[in-house]
C-alpha positions in Angstrom: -25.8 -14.4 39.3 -24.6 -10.6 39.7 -22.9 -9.6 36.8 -19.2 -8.3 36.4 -18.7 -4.7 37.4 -17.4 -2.2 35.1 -15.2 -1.4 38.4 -11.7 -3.7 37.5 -10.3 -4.4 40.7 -14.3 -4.9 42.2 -13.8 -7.6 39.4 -10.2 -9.1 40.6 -11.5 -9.8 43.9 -14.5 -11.7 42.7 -12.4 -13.7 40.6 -10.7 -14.7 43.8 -13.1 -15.2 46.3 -15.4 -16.9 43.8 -11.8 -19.5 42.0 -11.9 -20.2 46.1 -15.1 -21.5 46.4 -15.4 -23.5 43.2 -12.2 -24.8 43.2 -11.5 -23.7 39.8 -10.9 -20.8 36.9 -12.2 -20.7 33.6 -10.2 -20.1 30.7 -11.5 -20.3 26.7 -10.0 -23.1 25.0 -10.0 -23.2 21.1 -9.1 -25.3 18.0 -5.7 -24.3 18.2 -5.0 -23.9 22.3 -5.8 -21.3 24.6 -6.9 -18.0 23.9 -3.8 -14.7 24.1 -4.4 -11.7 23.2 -1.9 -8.4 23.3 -1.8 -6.6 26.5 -3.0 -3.0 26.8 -0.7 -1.9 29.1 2.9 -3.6 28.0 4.2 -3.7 24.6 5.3 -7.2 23.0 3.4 -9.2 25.9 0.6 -11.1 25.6 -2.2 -11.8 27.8 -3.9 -15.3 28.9 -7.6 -14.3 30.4 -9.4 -16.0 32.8 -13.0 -15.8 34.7 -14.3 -16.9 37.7 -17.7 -18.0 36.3 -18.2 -19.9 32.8 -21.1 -17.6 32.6 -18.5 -14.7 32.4 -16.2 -16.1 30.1 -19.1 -17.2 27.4 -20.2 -13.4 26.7 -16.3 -12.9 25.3 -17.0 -15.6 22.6 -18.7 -13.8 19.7 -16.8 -12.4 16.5 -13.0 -13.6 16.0 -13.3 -15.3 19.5 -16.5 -17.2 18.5 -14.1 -20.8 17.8 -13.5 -20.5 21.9 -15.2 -22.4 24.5 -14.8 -21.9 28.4 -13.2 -24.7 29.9 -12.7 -25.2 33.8 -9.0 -25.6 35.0 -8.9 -26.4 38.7 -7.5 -23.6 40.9 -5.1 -26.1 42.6 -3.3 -27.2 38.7 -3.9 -23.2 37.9 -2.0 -21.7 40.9 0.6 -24.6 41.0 1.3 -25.2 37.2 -0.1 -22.8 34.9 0.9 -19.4 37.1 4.7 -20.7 36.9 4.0 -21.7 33.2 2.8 -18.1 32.0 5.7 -16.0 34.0 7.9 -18.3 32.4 6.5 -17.8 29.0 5.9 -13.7 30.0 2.4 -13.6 29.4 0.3 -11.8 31.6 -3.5 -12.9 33.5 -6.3 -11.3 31.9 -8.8 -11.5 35.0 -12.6 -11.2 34.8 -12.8 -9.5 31.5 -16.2 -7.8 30.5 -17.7 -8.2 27.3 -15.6 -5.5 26.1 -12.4 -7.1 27.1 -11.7 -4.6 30.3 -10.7 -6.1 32.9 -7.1 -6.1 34.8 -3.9 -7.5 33.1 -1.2 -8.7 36.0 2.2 -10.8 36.2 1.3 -14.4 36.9 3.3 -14.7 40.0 1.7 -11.0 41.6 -2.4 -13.5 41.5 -0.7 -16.1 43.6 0.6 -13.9 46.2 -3.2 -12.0 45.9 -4.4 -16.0 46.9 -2.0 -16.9 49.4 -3.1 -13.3 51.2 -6.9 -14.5 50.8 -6.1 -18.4 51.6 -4.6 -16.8 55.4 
């Protein structure tokens, strides 16, 4: 498998073509829920990351985010439950992070509308 490109939005669309044909997302699950973090780009938001590979998401587990574990969440529950879920809570998508945590930050609701566009 290729690895992630240190070009973001080269990354976003992987994320989507690749959640389309696995049916799912991987986010890191820990002892205490899923991994946030603070966003980059907006003050007093946090951010919910997600990959399109487990392979992906396991490289971000080392130091203070060694107690997480990817977990799959299928893109059907992510798009219909979890996307509503996080604009209501006002926490951004983290997609396709890199090792070093780079990787676009984007409103919940502003992914689905990227999948509905790839889905016609």
């Amino acid at each position: 498998m290729e690895p992630l490109s240190t070009n973001i939005e080269e990354n976003l669309d992987r994320f989507i073509v690749e959640a389309m044909e696995t049916g799912c997302v991987w986010a890191l699950e820990g002892p205490e829920g899923f991994a946030l973090c603070p966003s980059d780009d907006s003050d007093d938001v946090d951010v919910m990351p997600f990959w399109s590979q487990p392979e992906f998401a396991q490289v971000v587990c080392v130091d203070e985010w060694s107690i997480y574990k990817p977990v799959p969440v299928a893109l059907e529950e992510f798009l219909d439950e979890w996307v509503d879920g996080m604009h209501g809570d006002v926490v951004l998508v983290g997609i396709n992070w890199t090792a070093d945590l780079e990787g676009v930050e984007m409103e919940p609701l502003d992914l689905a509308e990227e999948f509905d566009a790839e889905m016609k």
